[in-house]
Structure formats: structure tokens, C-alpha cells
C-alpha positions, 0 to 999 in steps of 0.5 A: 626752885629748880631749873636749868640754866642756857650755858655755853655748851647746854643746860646747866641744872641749878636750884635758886632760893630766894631769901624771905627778906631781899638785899638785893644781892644774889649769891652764886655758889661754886661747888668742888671739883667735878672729878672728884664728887664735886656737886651743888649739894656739897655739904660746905655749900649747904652750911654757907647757904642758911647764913646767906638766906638768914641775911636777905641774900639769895641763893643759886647754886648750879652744878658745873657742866657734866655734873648732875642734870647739866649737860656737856663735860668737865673742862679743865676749869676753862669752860667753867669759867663761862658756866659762873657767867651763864649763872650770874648772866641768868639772876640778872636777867631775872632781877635787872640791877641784882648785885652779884656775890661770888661764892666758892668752895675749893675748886669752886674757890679757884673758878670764882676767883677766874671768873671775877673779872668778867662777872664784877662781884659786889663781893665773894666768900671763899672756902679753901679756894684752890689759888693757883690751881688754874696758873695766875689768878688776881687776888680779889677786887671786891670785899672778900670773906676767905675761910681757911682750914688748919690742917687743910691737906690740899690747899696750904692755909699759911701761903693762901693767907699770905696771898689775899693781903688786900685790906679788902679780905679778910681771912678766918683760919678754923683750927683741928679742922682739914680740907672738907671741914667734917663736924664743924659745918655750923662754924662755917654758917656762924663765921659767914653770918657773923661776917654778913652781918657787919657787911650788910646789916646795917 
């Protein structure tokens, strides 16, 4: 279903899917950085999507404002922030008491984790999140999935490792891979189905 969300500063232009057999659990995926083709069809969003869906968790995906169809213009990561908000605002408006999962890719990593504070994720997934690119940022609170790549040319997979220390993460290091994870896109589907599933399956 697509549609456009009310955000702080105009329509944000989004696409929900909801899941055949539901959790319960809706999913708001963060996509890559606006200034550099980042857009809610990401490829790496595209491959999380499917193991979501396959585990009862809906979908939103929404582009950042200026990109796509969402109105108002790329802010620094700041007013990103109230954009993840206006997305999580809209699925529990939708379906009073839907529990929230934050997911990010890379810039979109850095914003989810930004936004958890002020959003309350029963969980997140986040694929070479960008830790650090907005100043201090807190760790996760919530059970994390944090997916990592070997040769990862933007975000250091060793001292992003080091950082998610919370018993509450865990981290998945995928090897001969680099920051936009080209011909290992099911890897990423399998890591985050298989991680669902013990998560949420009983």
C-alpha cells in the first residue's frame, strides 16, 4: 500500500506491507543517506524486507524528507529524527498498541539509533549503522540485531563491534563483503530470518 505520511514539515511518501500472519510488530525501515541515492528502495532494505514479512512483522518503509515523493529537504540527520517519529507515530495510530522494531541501513542505522529514545523500539536491526556520524549516540536499549561488513569502507566493523557490548546485541560480522553488501543480499535475508525466528517464534 502506498501513501504519504503527515511529517513535521510535509508529506513523507511511504509504502506499508503488512505481513500474512501478524506479530503484532511493525518494522520501520531507515534507508541510506539522501545525499548519496539513498531511497526507500534500497536493495539492503529490499533483502531485510522478505525475512520480516516471512515472520509475521509488517512492513513501512518511507523515504526521508526530500527524497522521492516526501516533501521538505535533507536535514543534517536532525530532522530526520522527527521523520522516524512521524513513521512510528502513523503504524500506531493505525493499530493502537502495535509494537515497534527500528530497522536501519547505514545512515539510516545512525537515525534509528538517534531516534530510540523518543520511539521505544520493542527491538532494532541495524546494518552497517553509521555510530557516531551525528556526535554521541547511546547504544541500544532494546534486543538488537547489528550486521556488519568485513571490508566495510565507511563504517569500521571492529570498533563498531566493540561499541554494541550490551548482552542485548548481538552482532553478525558477513565476510569478503564491503559496505553495500553487493551478491550477498540473501545472506542478509537468511541472518535476519534466522535471528527472528529465535526471537520471535516460538
Amino acid at each position: 500500500m502506498d501513501l504519504f505520511i503527515d511529517g513535521k514539515v510535509g508529506l513523507l511518501e511511504a509504502r506499508y506491507s503488512e505481513a500474512a500472519s501478524v506479530t503484532g510488530v511493525t518494522a520501520v525501515l531507515c534507508h541510506p543517506h539522501p545525499q548519496f541515492g539513498g531511497t526507500m528502495n534500497d536493495l539492503v532494505l529490499g533483502a531485510l524486507e522478505p525475512a520480516l514479512l516471512a515472520s509475521g512483522i509488517s512492513s513501512l518503509r518511507f523515504n526521508f524528507r526530500g527524497v522521492g515523493g516526501s516533501e521538505g529537504r535533507y536535514s543534517d540527520g536532525e530532522g530526520e529524527i522527527d521523520d522516524v517519529v512521524a513513521a512510528t507515530t502513523w503504524v500506531r495510530e493505525r493499530s493502537v498498541g502495535e509494537r515497534i522494531m527500528l530497522v536501519g541501513y547505514s545512515f539510516g542505522g545512525a537515525v534509528a539509533l538517534s531516534a530510540q529514545e523518543r520511539v521505544a523500539p520493542e527491538s532494532m536491526i541495524l546494518v552497517a549503522p553509521a555510530v557516531g556520524m551525528f556526535g554521541q549516540q547511546r547504544p541500544p536499549t532494546a534486543p538488537t540485531l547489528v550486521i556488519l561488513a568485513e571490508n566495510d569502507q565507511f563504517v569500521n566493523a571492529d570498533s563498531t563491534k566493540g561499541w554494541f557490548g550490551d548482552p542485548n546485541s548481538r552482532v553478525e560480522q558477513m565476510l569478503d563483503t564491503d559496505h553495500f553488501f553487493t551478491g550477498h543480499h540473501e545472506q542478509i535475508t537468511n541472518i535476519v530470518r534466522d535471528y527472528l525466528e529465535s526471537t520471535f517464534t516460538e
